[in-house]
gemmi code that builds the backbone of each chain (N, CA, C; Angstrom):
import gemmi

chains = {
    "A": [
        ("UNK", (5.909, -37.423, 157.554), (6.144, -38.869, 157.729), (7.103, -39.109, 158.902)),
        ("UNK", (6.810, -40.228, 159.620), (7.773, -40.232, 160.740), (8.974, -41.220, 160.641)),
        ("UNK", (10.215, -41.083, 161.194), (11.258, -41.955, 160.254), (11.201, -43.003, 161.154)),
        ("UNK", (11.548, -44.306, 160.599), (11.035, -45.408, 161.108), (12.509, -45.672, 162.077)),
        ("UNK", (11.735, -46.333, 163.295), (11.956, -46.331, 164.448), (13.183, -47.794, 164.213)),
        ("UNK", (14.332, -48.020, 164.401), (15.070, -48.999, 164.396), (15.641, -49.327, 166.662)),
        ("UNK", (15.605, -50.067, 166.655), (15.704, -51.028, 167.834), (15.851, -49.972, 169.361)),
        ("UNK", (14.409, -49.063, 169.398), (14.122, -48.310, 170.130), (14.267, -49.177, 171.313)),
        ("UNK", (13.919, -50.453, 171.850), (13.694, -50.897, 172.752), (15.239, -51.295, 173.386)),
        ("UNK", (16.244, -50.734, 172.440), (17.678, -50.840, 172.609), (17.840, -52.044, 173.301)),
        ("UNK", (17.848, -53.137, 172.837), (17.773, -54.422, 172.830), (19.308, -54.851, 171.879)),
        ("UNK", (19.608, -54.260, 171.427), (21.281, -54.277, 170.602), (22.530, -53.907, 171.687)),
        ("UNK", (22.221, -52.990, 172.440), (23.285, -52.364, 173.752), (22.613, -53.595, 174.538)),
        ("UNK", (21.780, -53.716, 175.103), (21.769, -54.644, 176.080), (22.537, -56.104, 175.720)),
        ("UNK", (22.636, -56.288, 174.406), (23.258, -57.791, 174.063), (24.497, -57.502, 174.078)),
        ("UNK", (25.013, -56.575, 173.471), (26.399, -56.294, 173.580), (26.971, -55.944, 175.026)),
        ("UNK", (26.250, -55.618, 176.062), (27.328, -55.216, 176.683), (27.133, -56.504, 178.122)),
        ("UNK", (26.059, -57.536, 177.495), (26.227, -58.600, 178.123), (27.251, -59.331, 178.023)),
        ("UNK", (27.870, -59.273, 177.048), (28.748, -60.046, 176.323), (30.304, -59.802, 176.478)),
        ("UNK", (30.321, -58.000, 176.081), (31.391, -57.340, 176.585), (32.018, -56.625, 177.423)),
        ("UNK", (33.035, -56.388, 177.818), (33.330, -55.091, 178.715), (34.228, -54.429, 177.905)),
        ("UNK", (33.593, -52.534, 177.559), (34.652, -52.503, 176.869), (35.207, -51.199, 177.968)),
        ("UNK", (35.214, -51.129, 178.923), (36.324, -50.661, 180.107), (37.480, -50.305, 179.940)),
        ("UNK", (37.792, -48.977, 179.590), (39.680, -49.377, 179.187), (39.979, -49.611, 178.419)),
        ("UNK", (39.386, -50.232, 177.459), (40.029, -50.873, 175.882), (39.975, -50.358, 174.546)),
        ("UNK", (41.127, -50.771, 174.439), (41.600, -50.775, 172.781), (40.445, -51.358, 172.116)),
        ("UNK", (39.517, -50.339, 170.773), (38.478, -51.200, 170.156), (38.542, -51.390, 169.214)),
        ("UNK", (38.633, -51.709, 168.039), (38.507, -51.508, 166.926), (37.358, -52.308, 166.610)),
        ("UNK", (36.555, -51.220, 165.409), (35.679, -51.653, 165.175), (35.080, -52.019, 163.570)),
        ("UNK", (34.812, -52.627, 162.748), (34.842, -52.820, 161.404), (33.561, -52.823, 160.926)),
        ("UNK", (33.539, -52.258, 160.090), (31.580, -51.688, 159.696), (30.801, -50.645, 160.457)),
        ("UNK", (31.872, -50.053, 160.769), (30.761, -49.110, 161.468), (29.607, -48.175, 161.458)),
        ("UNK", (29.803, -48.099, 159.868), (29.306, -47.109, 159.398), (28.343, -45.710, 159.813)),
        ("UNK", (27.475, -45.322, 160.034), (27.701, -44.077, 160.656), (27.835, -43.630, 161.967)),
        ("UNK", (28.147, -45.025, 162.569), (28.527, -44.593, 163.835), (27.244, -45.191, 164.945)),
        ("UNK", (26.534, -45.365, 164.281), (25.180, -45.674, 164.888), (25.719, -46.951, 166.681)),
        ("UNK", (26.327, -47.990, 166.560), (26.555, -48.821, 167.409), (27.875, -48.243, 167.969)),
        ("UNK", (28.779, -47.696, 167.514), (30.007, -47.137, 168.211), (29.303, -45.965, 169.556)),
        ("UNK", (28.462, -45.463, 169.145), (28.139, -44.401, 170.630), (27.222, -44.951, 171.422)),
        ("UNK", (27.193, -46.658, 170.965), (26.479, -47.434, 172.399), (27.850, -47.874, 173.411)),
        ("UNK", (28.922, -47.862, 172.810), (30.203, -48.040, 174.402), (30.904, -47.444, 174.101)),
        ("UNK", (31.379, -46.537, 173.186), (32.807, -46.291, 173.042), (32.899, -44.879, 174.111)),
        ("UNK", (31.656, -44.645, 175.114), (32.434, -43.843, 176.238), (32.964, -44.509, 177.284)),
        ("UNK", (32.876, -45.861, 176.740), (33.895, -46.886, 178.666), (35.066, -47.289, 177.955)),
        ("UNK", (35.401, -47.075, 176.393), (36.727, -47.439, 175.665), (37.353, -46.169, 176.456)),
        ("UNK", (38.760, -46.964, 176.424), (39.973, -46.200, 176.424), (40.226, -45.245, 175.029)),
        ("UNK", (40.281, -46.073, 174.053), (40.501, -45.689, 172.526), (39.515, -46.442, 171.446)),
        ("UNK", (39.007, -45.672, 170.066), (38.463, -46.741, 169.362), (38.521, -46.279, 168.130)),
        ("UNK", (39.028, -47.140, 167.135), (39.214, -46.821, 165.896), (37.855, -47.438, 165.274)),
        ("UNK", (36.992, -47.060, 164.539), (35.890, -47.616, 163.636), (36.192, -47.010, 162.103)),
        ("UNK", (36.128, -48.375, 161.221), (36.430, -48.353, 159.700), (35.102, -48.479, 159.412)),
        ("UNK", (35.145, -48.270, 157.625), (33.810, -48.742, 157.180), (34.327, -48.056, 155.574)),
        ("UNK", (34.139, -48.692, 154.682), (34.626, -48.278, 153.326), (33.771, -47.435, 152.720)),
        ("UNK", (32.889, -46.962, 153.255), (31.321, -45.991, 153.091), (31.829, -44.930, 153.475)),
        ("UNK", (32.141, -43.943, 152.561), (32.689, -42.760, 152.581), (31.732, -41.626, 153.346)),
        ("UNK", (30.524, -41.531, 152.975), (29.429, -40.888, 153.461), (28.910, -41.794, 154.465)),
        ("UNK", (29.330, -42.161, 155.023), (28.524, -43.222, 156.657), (29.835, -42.135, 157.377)),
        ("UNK", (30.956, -42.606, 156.942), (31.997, -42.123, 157.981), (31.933, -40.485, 157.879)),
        ("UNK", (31.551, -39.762, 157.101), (31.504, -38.478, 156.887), (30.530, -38.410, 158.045)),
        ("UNK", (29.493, -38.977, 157.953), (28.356, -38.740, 159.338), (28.584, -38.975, 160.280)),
        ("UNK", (29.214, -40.159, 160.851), (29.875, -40.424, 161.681), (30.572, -39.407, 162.275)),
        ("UNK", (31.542, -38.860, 161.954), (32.810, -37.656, 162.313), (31.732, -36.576, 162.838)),
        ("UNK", (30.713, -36.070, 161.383), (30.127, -34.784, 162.123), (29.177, -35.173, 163.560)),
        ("UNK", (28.863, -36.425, 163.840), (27.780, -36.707, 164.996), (28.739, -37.176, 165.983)),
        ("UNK", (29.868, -37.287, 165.700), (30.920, -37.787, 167.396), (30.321, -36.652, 168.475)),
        ("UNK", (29.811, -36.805, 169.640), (29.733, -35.973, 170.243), (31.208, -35.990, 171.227)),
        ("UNK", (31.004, -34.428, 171.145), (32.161, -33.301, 171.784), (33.219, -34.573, 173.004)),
        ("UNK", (32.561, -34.947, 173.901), (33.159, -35.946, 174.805), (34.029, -37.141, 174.440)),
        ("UNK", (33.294, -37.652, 173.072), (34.116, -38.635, 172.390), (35.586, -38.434, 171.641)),
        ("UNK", (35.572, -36.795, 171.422), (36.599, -36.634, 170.454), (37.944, -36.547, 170.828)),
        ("UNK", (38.660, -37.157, 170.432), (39.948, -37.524, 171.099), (40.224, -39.194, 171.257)),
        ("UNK", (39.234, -39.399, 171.435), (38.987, -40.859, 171.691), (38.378, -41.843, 170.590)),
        ("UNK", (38.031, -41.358, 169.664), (37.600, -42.102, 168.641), (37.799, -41.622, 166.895)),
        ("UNK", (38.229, -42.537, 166.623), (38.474, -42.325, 165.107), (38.078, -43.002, 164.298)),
        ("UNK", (37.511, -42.298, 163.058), (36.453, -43.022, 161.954), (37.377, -43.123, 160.881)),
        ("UNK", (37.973, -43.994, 159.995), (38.957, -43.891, 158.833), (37.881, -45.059, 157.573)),
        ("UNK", (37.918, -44.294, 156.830), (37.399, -44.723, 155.745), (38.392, -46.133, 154.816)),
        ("UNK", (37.785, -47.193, 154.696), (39.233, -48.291, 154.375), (38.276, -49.523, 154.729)),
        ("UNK", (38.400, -50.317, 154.006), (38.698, -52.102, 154.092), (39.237, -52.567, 155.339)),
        ("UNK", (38.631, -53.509, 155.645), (39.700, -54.255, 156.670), (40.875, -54.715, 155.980)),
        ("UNK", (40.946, -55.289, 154.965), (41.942, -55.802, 153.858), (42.971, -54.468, 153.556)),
        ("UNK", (42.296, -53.622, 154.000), (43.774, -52.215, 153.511), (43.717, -51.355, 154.920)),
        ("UNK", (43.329, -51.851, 155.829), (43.881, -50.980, 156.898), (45.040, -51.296, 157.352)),
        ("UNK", (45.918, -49.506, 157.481), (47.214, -49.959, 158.377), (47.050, -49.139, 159.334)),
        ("UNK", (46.890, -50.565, 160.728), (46.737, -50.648, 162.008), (47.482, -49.369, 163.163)),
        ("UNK", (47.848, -48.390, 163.788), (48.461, -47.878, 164.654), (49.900, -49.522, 165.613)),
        ("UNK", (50.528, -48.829, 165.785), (51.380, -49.757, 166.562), (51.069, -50.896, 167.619)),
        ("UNK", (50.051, -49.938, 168.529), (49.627, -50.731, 169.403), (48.515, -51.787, 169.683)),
        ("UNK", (48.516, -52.867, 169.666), (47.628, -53.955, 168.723), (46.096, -53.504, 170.278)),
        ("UNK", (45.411, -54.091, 169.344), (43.473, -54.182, 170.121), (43.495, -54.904, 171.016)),
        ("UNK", (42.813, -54.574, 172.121), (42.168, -55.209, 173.010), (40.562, -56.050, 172.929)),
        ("UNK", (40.436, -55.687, 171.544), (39.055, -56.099, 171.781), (38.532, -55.343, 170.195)),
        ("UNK", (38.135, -56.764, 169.357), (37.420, -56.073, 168.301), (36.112, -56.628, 167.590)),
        ("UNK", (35.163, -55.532, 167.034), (34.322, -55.521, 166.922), (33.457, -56.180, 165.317)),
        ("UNK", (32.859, -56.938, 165.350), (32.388, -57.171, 163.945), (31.184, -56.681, 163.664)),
        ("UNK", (30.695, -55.146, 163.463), (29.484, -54.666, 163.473), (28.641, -55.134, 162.031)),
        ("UNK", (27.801, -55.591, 162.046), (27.102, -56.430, 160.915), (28.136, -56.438, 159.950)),
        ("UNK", (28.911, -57.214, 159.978), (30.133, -56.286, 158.842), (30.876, -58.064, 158.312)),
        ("UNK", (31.079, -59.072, 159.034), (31.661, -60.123, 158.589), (31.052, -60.861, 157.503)),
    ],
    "B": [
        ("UNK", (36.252, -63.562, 153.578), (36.318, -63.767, 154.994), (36.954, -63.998, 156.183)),
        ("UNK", (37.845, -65.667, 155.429), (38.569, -66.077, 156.512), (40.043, -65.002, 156.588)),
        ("UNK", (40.385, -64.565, 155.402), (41.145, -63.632, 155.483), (41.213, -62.402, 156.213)),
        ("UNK", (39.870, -62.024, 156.737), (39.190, -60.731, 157.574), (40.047, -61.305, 159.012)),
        ("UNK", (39.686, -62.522, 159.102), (39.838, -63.724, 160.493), (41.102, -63.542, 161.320)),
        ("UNK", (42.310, -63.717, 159.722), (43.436, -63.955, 159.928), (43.921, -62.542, 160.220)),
        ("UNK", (43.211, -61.478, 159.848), (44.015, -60.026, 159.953), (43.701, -59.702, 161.459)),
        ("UNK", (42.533, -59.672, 161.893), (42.003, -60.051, 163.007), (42.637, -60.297, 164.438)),
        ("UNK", (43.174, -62.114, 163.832), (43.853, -62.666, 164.969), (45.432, -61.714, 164.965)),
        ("UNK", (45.929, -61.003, 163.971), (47.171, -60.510, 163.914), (46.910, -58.744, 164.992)),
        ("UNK", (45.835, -58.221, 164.588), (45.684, -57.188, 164.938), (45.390, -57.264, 166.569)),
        ("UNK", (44.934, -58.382, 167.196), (44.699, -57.881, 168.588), (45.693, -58.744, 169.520)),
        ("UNK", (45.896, -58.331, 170.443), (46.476, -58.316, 172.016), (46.288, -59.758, 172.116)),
        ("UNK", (47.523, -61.066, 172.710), (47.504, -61.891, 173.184), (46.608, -62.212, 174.078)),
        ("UNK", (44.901, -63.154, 173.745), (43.757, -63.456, 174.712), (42.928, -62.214, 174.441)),
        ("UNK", (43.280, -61.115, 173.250), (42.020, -60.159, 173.205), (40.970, -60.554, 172.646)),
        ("UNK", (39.350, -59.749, 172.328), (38.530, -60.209, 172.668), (37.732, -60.297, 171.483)),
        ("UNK", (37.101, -60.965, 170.190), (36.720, -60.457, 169.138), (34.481, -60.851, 169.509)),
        ("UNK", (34.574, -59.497, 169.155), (33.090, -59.763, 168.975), (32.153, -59.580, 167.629)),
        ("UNK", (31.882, -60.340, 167.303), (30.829, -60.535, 166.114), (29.200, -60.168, 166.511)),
        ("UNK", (28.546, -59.146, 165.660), (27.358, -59.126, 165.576), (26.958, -59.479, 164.070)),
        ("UNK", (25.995, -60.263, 163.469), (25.516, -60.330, 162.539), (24.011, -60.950, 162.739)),
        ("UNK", (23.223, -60.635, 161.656), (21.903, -61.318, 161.916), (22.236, -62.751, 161.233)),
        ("UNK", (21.191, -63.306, 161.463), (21.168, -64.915, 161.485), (20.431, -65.319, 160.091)),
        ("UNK", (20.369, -66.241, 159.917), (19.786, -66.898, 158.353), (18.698, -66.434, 158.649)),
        ("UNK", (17.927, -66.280, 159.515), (15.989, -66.514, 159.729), (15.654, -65.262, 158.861)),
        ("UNK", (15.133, -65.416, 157.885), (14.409, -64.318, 157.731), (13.428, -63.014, 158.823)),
        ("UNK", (13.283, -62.050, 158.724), (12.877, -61.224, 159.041), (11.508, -61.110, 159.098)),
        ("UNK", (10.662, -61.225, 160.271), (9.539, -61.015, 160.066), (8.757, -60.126, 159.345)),
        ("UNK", (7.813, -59.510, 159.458), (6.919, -58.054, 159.096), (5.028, -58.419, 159.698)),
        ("UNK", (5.596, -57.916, 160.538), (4.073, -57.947, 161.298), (3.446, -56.550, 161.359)),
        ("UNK", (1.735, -56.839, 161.386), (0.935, -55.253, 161.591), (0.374, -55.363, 163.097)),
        ("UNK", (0.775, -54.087, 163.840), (-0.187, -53.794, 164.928), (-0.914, -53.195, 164.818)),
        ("UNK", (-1.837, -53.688, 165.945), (-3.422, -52.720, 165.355), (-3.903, -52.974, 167.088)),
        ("UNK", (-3.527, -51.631, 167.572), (-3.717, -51.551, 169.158), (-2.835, -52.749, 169.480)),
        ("UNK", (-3.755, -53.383, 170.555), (-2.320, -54.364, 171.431), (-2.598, -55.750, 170.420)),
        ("UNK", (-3.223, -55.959, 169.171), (-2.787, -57.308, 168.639), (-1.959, -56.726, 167.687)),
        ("UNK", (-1.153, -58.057, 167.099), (-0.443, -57.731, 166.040), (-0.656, -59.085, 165.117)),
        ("UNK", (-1.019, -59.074, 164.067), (-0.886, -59.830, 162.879), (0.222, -60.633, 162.015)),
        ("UNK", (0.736, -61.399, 161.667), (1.793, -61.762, 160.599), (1.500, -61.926, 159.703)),
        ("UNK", (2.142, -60.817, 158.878), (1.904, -60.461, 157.199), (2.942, -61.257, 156.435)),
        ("UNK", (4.437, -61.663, 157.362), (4.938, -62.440, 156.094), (6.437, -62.009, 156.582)),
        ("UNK", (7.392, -62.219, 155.188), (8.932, -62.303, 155.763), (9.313, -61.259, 154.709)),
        ("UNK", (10.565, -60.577, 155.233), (11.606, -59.830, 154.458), (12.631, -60.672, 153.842)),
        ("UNK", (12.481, -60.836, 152.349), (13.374, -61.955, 152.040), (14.643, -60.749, 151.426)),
        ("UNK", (15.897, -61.645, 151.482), (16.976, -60.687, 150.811), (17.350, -61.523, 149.338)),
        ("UNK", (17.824, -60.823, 148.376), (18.188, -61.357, 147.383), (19.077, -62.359, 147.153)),
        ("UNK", (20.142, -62.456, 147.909), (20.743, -63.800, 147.985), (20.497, -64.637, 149.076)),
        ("UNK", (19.125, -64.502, 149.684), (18.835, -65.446, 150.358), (19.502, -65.569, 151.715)),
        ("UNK", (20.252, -64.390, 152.256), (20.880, -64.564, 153.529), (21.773, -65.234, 153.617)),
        ("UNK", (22.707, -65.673, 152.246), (23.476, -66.414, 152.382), (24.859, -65.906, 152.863)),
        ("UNK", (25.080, -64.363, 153.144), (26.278, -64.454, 153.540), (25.843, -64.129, 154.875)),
        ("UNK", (24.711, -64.397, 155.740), (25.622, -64.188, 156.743), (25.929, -66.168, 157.396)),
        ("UNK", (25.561, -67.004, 156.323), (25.536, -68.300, 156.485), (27.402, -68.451, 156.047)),
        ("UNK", (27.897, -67.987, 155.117), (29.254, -67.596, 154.886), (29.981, -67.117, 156.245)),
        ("UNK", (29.100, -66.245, 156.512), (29.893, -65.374, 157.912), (30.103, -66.825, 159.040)),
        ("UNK", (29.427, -67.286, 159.501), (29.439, -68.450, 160.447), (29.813, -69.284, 160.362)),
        ("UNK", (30.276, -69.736, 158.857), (31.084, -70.916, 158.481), (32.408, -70.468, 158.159)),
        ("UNK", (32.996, -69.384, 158.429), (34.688, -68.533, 158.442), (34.550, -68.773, 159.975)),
        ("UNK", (33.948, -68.280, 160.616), (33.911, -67.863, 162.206), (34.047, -69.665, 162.718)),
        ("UNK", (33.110, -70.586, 162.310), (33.373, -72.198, 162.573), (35.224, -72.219, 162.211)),
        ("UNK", (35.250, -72.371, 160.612), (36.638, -72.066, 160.330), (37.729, -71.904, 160.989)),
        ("UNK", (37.881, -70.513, 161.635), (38.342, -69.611, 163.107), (38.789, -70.877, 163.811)),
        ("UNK", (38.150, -70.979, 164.221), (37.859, -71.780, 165.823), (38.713, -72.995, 165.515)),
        ("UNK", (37.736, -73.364, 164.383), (38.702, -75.113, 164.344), (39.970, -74.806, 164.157)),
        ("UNK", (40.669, -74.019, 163.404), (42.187, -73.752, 162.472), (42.663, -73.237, 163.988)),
        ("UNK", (42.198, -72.812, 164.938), (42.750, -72.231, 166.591), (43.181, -70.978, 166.648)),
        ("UNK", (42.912, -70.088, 165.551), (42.921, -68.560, 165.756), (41.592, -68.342, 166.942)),
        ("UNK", (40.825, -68.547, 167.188), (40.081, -67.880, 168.004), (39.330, -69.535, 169.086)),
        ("UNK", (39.185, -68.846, 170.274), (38.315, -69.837, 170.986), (36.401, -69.492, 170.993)),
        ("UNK", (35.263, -70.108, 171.043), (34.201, -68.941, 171.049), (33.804, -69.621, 172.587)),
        ("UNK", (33.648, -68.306, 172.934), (33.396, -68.422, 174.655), (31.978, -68.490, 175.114)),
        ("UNK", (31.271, -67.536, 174.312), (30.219, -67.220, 174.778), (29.003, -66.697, 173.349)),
        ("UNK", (27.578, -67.202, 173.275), (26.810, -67.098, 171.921), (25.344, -66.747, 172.438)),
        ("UNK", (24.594, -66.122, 171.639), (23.311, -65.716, 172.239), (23.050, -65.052, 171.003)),
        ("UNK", (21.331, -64.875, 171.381), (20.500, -64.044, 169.993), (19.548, -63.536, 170.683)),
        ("UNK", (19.674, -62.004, 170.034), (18.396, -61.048, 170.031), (17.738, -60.664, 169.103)),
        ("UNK", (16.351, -60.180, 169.612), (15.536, -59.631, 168.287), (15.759, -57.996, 168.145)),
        ("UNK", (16.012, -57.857, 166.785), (16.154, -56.367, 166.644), (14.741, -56.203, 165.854)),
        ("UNK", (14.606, -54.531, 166.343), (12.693, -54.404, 166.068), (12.885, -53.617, 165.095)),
        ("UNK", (12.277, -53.069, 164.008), (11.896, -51.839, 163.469), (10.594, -51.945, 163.686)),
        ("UNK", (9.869, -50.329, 163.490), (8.683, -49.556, 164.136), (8.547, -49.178, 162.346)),
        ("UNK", (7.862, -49.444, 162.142), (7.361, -48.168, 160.777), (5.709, -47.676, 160.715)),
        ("UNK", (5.737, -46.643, 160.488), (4.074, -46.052, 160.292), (3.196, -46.899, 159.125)),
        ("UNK", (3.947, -47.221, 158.120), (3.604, -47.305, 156.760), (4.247, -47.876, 155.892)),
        ("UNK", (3.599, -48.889, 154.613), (4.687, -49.597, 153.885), (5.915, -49.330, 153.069)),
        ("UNK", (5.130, -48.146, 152.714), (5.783, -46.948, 151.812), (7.228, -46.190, 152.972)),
        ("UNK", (6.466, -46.186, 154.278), (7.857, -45.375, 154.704), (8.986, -46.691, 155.213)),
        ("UNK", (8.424, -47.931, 155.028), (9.521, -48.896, 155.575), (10.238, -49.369, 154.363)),
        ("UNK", (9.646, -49.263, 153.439), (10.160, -49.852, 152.220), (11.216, -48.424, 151.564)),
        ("UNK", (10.765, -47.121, 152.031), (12.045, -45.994, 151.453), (13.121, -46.370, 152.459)),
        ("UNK", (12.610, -46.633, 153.705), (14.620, -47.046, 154.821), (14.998, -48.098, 154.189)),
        ("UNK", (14.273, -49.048, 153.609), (14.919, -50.364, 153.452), (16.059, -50.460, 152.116)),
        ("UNK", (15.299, -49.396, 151.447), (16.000, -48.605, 150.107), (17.739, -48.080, 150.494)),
        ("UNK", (17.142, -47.478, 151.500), (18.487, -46.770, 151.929), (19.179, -47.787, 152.513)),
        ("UNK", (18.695, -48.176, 153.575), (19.565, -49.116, 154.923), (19.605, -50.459, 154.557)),
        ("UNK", (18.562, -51.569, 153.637), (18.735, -52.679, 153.518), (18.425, -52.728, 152.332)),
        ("UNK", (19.509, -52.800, 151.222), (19.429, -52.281, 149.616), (18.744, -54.164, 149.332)),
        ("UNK", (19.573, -54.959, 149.846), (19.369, -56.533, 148.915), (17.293, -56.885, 149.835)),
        ("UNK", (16.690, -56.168, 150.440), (15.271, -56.604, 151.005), (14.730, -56.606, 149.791)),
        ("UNK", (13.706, -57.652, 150.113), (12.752, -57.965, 149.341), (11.529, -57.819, 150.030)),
        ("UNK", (10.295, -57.024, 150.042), (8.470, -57.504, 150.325), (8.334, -58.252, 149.537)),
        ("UNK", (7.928, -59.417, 149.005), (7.160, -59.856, 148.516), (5.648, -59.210, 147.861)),
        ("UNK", (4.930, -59.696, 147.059), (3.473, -58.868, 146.553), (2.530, -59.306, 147.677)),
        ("UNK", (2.523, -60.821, 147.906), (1.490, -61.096, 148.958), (1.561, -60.685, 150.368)),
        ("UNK", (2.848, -60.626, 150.584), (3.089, -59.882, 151.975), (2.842, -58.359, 151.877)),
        ("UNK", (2.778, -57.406, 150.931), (2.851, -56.033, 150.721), (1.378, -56.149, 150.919)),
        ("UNK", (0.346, -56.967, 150.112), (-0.814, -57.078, 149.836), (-1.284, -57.190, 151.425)),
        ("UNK", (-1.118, -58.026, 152.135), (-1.255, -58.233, 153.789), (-1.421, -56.973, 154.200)),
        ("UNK", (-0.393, -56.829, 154.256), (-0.137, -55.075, 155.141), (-0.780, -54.336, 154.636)),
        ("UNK", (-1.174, -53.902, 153.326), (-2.171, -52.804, 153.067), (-3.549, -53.114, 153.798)),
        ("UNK", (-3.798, -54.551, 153.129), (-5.099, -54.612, 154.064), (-5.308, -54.126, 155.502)),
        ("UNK", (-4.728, -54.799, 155.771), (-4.586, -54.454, 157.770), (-4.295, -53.440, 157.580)),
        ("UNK", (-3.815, -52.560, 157.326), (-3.080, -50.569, 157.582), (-4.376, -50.380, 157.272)),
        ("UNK", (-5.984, -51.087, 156.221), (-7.005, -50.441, 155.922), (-7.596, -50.007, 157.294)),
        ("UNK", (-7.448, -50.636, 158.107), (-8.359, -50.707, 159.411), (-8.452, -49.025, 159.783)),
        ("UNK", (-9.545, -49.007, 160.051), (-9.679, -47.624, 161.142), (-8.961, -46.997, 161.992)),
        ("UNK", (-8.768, -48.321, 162.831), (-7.995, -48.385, 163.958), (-6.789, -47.409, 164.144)),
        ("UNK", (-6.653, -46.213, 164.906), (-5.589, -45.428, 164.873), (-4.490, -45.204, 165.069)),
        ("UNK", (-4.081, -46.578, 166.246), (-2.892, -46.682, 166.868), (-2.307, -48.327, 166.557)),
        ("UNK", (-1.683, -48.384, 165.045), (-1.480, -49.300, 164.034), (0.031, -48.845, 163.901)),
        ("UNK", (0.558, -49.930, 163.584), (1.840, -49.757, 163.004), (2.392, -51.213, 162.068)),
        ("UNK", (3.292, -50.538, 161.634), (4.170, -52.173, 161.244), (5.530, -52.427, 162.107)),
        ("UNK", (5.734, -54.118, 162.754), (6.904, -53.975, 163.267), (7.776, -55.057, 162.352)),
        ("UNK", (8.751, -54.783, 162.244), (9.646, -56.340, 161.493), (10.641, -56.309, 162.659)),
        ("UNK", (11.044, -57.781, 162.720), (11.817, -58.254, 163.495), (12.593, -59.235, 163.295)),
        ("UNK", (13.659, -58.774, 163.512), (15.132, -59.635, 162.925), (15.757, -60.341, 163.902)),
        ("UNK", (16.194, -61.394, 163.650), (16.889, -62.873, 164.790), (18.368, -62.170, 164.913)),
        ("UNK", (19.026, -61.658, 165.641), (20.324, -61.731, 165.254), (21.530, -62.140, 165.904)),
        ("UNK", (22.347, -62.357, 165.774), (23.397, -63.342, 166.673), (24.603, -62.954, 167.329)),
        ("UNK", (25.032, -63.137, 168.099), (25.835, -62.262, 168.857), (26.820, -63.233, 169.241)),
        ("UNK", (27.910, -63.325, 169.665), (29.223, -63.691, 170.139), (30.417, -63.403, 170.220)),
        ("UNK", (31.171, -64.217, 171.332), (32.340, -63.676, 172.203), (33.223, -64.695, 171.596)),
        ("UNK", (34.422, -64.127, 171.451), (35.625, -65.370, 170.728), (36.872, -64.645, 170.902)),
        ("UNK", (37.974, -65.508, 172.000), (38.974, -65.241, 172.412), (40.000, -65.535, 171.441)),
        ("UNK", (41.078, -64.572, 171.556), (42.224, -65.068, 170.076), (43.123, -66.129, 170.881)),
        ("UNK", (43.347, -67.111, 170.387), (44.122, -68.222, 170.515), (45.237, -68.331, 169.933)),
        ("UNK", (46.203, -69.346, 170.319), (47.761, -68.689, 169.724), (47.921, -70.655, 169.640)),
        ("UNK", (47.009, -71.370, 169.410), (46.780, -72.755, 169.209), (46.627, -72.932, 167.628)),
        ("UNK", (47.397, -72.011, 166.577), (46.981, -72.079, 165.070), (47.219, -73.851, 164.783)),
        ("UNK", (46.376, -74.248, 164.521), (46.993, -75.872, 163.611), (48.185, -75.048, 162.354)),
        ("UNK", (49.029, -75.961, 162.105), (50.030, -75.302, 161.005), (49.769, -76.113, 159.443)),
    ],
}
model = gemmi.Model(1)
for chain_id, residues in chains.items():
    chain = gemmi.Chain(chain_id)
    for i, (resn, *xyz) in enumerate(residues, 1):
        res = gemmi.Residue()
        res.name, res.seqid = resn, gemmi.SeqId(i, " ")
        for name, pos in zip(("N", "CA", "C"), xyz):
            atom = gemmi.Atom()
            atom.name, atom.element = name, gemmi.Element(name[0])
            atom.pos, atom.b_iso = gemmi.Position(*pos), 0.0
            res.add_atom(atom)
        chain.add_residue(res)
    model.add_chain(chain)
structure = gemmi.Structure()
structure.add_model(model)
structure.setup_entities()
């Protein structure tokens, strides 16, 4: 069986990055869950934190960061309602189907 | 929600940048291709009716008016799924979109049409979804 094809025509990166620049920036991102929309920019972030209270999304997430990203991105399992933030506030954050 | 809003406007950078993706009230198509036509079999309904992401847009209105956020910029795309088969769109939807609904008459559609001969058939569904840019504002009404 072949696994069904979700927004091959990558028509999701093209809207987003009409919209955004994420160049340099602080991201945070909320819902991320396995990571699927975080490795459409988070190689022009400076830094990017992505939550998602889905324990097994973020488990996948972590093992599929590719090698280039690591250092630069962090997956923490948590609520927006119970995250505590790093010091240095966002440049820019993300509501991945998640509001 | 609006509480998501308020953590939000606290967490980013004076004029940083919040972006929202969510899909839109419209239901979800489910169409069959069959070579270069394609058919409409009907809609992906969700169990509560899409009502939160109608919730989501009325926190985000919320936002704006109360002056945590300005919205700068709004637009909508279609997101596609590709599936071979009803059976294999309806096991992702299991996984990836737990509240979907087929309907019987729309399931009934698509079998028919998948009857066809025709070899180079598929199903596509296609989702409205909404996109926007909203600057944090330091204009809170008190």
């Amino acid at each position: 069986m072949r696994p069904v094809k979700a927004d091959p025509e990558d028509t999701e990166t093209t809207a987003l990055h009409r919209l955004a620049d994420f160049t340099g920036k602080r991201v945070l991102e909320i819902g991320c869950g396995d990571g699927r929309l975080t490795w459409r920019y988070a190689d022009r972030a400076a830094f990017v934190v992505a939550i998602d209270p889905d324990a097994d999304d973020i488990d996948l997430a972590r093992k599929e960061c590719p090698p280039a990203l690591r250092g630069r991105v962090e997956f923490h399992v948590t609520r927006l309602e119970d995250f505590v933030p790093p010091p240095a506030p966002f440049d820019l954050a993300l509501l991945s189907w998640s509001l | 929600m609006v509480h998501a809003l308020e953590k939000l406007h606290a967490l980013l950078k004076p004029a940083g940048e919040l972006i929202d993706i969510h899909p839109t009230t419209e239901p979800a198509s489910i169409g069959v291709r069959l070579r270069a036509r394609e058919f409409g079999a009907g809609w992906i309904n969700e169990i509560d009716d899409y009502v939160e992401y109608q919730w989501a847009d009325e926190a985000l209105d919320r936002a704006v008016a109360s002056g945590w956020f300005a919205l700068e910029k709004r637009a909508t795309f279609e997101f596609v799924w590709h599936a071979a088969s009803l059976a294999e769109l309806r096991a992702y939807l299991a996984e990836e979109w737990r509240d979907a609904v087929i309907d019987d008459l729309t399931a009934m559609r698509i079998e028919d049409a998948l009857k066809s001969p025709e070899r180079d058939k598929e199903l596509i569904v296609r989702e409205k979804i909404g996109v926007a840019r909203y600057r944090r504002s330091d204009s809170r009404s008190v």
